[in-house]
C-alpha positions in Angstrom: -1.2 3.6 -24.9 0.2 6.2 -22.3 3.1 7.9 -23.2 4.1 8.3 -19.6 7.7 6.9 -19.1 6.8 5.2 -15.6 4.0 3.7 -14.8 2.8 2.9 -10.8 0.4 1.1 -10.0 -1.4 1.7 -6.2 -4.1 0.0 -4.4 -6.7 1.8 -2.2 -5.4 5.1 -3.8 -8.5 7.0 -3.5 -7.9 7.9 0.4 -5.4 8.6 2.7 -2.0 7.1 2.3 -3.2 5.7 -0.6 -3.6 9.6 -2.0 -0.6 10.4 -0.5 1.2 8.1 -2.6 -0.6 8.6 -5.7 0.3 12.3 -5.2 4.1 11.9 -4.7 4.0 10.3 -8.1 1.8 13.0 -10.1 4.7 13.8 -12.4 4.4 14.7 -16.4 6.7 11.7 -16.7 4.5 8.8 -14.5 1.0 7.5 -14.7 -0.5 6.6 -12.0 -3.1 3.9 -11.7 -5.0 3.1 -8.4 -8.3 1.2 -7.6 -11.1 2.1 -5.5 -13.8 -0.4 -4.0 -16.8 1.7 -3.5 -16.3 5.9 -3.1 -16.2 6.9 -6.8 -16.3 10.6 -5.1 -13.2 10.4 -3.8 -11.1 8.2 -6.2 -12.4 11.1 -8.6 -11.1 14.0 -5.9 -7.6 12.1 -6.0 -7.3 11.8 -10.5 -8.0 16.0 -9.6 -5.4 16.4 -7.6 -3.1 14.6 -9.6 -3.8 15.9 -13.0 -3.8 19.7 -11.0 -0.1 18.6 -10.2 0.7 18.0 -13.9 0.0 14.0 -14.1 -1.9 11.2 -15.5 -4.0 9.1 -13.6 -6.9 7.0 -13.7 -8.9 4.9 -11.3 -10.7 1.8 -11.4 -13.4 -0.3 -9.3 -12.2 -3.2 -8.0 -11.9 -5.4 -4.5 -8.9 -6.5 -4.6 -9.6 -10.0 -2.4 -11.1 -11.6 -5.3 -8.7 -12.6 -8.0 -11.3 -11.8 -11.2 -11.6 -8.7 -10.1 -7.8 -8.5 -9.7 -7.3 -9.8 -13.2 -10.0 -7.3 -14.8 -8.5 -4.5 -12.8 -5.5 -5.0 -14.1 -6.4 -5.5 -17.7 -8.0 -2.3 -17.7 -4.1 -1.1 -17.0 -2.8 -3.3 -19.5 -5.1 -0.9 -22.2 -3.1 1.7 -20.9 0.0 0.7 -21.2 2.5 -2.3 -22.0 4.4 -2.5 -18.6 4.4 -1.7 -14.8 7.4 -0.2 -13.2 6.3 0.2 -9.5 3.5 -1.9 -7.8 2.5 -0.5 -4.6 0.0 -2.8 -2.3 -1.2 -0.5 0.0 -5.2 -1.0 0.2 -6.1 -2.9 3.6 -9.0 -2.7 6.2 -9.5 -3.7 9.9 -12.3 -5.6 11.6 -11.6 -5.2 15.1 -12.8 -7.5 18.3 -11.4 -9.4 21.0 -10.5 -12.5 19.8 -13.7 -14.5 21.9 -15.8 -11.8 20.2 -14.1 -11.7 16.4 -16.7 -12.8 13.8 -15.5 -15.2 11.7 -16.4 -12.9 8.5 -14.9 -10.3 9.5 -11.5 -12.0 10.3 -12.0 -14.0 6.9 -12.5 -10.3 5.0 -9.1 -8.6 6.8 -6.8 -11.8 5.8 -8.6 -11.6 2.0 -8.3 -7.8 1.7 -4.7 -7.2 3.5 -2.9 -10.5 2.9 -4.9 -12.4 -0.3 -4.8 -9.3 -2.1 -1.2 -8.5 -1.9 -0.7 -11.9 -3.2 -3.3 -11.8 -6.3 -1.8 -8.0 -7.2 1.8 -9.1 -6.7 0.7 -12.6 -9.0 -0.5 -10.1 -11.9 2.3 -7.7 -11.7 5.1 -9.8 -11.2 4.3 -11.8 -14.5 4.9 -8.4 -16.6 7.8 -7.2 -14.5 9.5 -10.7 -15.2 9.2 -10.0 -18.9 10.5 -6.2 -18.4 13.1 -7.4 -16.0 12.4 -4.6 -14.1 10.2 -3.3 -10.7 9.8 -2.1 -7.9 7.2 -4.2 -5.4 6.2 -2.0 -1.9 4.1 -3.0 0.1 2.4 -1.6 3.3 2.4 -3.1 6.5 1.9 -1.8 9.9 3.9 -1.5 13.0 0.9 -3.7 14.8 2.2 -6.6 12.4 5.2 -6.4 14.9 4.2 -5.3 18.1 0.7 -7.1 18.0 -2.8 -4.9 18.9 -5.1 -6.1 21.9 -8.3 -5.8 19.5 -6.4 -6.2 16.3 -5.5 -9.5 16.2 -6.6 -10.3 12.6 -5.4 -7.0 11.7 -2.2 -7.4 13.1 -1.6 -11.0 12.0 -2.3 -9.6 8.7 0.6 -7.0 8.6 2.7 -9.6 10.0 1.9 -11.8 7.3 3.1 -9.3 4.3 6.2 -8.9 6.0 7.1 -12.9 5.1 5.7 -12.6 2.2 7.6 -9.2 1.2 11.0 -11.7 2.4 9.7 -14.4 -0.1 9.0 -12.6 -2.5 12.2 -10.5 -2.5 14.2 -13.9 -3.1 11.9 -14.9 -5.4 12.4 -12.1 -7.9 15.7 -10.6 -7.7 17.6 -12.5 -10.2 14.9 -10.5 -12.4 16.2 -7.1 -11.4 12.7 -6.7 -9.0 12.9 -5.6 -5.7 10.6 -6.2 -2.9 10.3 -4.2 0.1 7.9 -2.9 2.9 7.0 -0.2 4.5 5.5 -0.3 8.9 3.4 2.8 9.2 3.2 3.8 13.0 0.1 5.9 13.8 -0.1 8.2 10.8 -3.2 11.0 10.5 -5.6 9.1 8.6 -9.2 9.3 9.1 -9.0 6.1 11.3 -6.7 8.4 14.0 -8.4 11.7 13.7 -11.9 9.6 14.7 -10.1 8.6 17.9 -10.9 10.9 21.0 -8.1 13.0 22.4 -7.7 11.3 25.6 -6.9 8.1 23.1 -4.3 10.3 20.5 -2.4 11.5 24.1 -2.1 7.9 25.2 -0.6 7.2 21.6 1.6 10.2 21.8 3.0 9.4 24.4 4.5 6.0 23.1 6.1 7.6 20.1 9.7 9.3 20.8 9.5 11.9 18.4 6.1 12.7 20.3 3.9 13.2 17.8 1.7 11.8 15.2 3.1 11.4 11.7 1.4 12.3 8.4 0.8 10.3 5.1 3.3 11.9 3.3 5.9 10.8 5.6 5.0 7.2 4.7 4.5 8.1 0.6 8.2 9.6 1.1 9.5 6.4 1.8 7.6 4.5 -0.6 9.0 7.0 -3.5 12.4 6.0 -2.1 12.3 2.9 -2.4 10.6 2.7 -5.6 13.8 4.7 -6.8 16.9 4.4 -8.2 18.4 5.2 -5.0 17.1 2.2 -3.5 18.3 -0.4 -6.3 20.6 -2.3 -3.7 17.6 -2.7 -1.3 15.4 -5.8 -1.4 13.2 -7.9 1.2 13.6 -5.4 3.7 11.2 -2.7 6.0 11.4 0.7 6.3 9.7 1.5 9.9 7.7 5.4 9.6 6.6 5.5 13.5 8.5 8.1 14.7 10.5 6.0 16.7 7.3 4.1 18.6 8.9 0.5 17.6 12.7 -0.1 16.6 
């Protein structure tokens, strides 16, 4: 069993805002615990990068859209240690199309991975938090799950989707001493934005008020906030990281 005094567990943390998050949690006093679902490479790049910043982490394979996966996933954890203090649901894909042109497989796979996962992770965590009556739930969403995406429309019903269920599931479990909460990423430097041409990053610029793109770590900031202390009064609600593009 770890001897970490916090434990956090994040989804997709092998890349991007995943890593970001893991990383604002490498502490001598947290483990972190994140799955992958097929680059091994880089899940092992981001358990370096932690441990170089003086904490424990450990990765594990898993697609988090089906639930025996889910449940293996996190009994791997569960050999680690005896409780979860933060759950954060970040992993999520996109399958974009028109909506006359959207496969229905690919629509099926962005509801299973962005909203069906949330709920099968959440199921899992919530049982132990219940017991410990005590966590912290985040979950990612997306300013396209409030402003729509022409393109995006599985996508964006998605992020819409964990907002409600971020709402429900706040009610659900605060007599237990468990918040839930969200967080909107606007356009954030990923590898999805930096792939986009230039003429494509000016027109996206130029929506956002603080007129630029923002960075992973501004969304892992807010996530540490609201898995904090701080933010013990705070339940069922979003924090919007888009540098003003949606208010």
């Amino acid at each position: 069993m770890t001897k970490a005094k916090r434990t956090i567990v994040v989804t997709g943390g092998s890349r991007g805002i995943g890593r970001a998050i893991s990383l604002e949690f490498a502490d001598s006093d947290i483990c972190v615990y994140f799955n992958y679902l097929s680059n091994k490479a880089e899940a092992d790049k981001t358990i370096t990068l932690i441990k170089k910043a003086g904490g424990c982490g450990y990765a594990f394979k898993a697609d988090i859209s089906v639930f025996d996966e889910v449940k293996t996933f996190f009994d791997k954890i569960f050999q680690h240690t005896e409780k979860i203090d933060i759950l954060v649901n970040n992993a999520g894909i996109s399958k974009n199309g028109l909506i006359p042109l959207l496969k229905e497989s690919d629509w099926d796979k962005t509801i299973n991975t962005n909203l069906k996962g949330i709920f099968l992770c959440t199921k899992i965590a919530a049982k132990k938090m219940i017991r410990q009556k005590y966590g912290r739930i985040i979950n990612i969403s997306s300013v396209v799950g409030f402003t729509g995406s022409a393109g995006q429309a599985g996508y964006s019903a998605s992020k819409a989707g964990i907002i409600a269920f971020t709402k429900s599931a706040a009610q659900e479990l605060a007599s237990r001493n468990i918040t839930v909460n969200a967080v909107a990423p606007g356009f954030i430097n990923t590898d999805m934005t930096r792939a986009l041409t230039e003429k494509v990053k000016k027109k996206i610029v130029a929506k956002i008020p603080l007129e630029k793109i923002g960075e992973d770590r501004n969304v892992a900031d807010a996530v540490k906030f609201l898995s904090s202390e701080q933010a013990s009064y705070i339940t069922g609600q979003v924090i919007h990281v888009n540098g003003g593009m949606y208010m």
